[in-house]
C-alpha positions in Angstrom: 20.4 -1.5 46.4 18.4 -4.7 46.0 19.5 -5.4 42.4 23.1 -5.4 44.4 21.9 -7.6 46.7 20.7 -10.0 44.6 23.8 -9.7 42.3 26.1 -10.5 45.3 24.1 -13.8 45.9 24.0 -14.8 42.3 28.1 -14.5 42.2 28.6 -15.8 45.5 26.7 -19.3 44.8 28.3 -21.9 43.5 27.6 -23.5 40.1 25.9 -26.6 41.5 23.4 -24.1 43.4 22.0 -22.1 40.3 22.0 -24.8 38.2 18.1 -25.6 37.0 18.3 -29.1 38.8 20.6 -28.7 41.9 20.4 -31.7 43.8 21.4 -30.3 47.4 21.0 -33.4 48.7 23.9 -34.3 46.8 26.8 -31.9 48.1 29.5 -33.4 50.4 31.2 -31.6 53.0 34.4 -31.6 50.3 32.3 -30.0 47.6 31.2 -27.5 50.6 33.9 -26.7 52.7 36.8 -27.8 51.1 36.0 -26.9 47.3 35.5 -23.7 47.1 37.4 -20.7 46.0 39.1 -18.8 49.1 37.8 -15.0 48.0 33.8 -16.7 47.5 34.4 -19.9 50.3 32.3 -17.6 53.3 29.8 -16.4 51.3 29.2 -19.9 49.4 29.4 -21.9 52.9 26.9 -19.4 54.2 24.6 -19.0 51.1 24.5 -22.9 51.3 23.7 -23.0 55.2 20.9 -20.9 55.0 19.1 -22.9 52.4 20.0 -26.2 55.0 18.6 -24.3 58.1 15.4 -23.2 56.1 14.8 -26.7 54.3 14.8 -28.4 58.1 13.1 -25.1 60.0 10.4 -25.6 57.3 10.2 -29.5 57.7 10.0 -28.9 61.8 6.8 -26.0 61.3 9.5 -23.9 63.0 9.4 -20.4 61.8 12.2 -18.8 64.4 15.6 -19.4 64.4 17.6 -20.0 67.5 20.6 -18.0 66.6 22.7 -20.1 69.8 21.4 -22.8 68.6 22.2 -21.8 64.7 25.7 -21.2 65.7 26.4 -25.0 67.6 25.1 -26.7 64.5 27.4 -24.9 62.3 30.6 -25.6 64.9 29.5 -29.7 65.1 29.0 -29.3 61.5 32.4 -27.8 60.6 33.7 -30.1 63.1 32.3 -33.4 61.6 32.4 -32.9 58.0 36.4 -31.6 58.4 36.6 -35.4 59.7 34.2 -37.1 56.8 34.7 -34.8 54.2 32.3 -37.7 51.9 29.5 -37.1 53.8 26.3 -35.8 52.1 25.7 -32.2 54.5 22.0 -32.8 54.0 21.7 -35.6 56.0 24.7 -34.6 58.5 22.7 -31.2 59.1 19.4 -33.0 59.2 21.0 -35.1 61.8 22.5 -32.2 63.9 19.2 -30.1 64.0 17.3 -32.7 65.3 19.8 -33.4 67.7 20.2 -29.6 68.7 16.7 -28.6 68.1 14.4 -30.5 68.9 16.6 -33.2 71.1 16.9 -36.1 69.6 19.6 -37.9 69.4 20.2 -40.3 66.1 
């Protein structure tokens, strides 16, 4: 079962992801959202957002998620980058969770 697990994530990232030197800090919201392959675009999207939310939870010293709070940072994520599709999503989700998480506005 976990060899399947793993094999599901390995297909579902994109190339830029397993590649030795990803830069993630690199990826706009075209390459994310926009990009990608209809049949792999949720599992890529999500696959993606789960390395953003654990790169910042890791930066705050926060080791629970919020799952309401997970869930308004994707929608003003979706929402923004569908209107700045050049935008790097590292620093637009960086932006949004400390907005939503810890308050601050930027």
């Amino acid at each position: 079962m976990f060899k399947h697990a793993i094999r599901a994530v390995v297909l579902a990232a994109p190339t830029y992801v397993l590649a030795a030197n990803a830069d993630m800090t690199s990826i706009t919201c075209q390459e994310l959202f926009f990009n990608q392959p209809a049949k792999d675009k949720v599992a890529i999207v999500a696959l993606n957002l789960q390395w953003f939310s654990g790169y910042y939870h890791h930066e705050a010293g926060r080791t629970s998620v919020d799952v309401e709070k997970q869930r308004k940072l994707g929608v003003a994520l979706g929402q923004y980058c569908s209107q700045h599709r050049q935008a790097k999503v590292f620093d637009v989700y960086g932006r949004l969770f400390r907005e939503i998480y810890q308050g601050k506005s930027l």
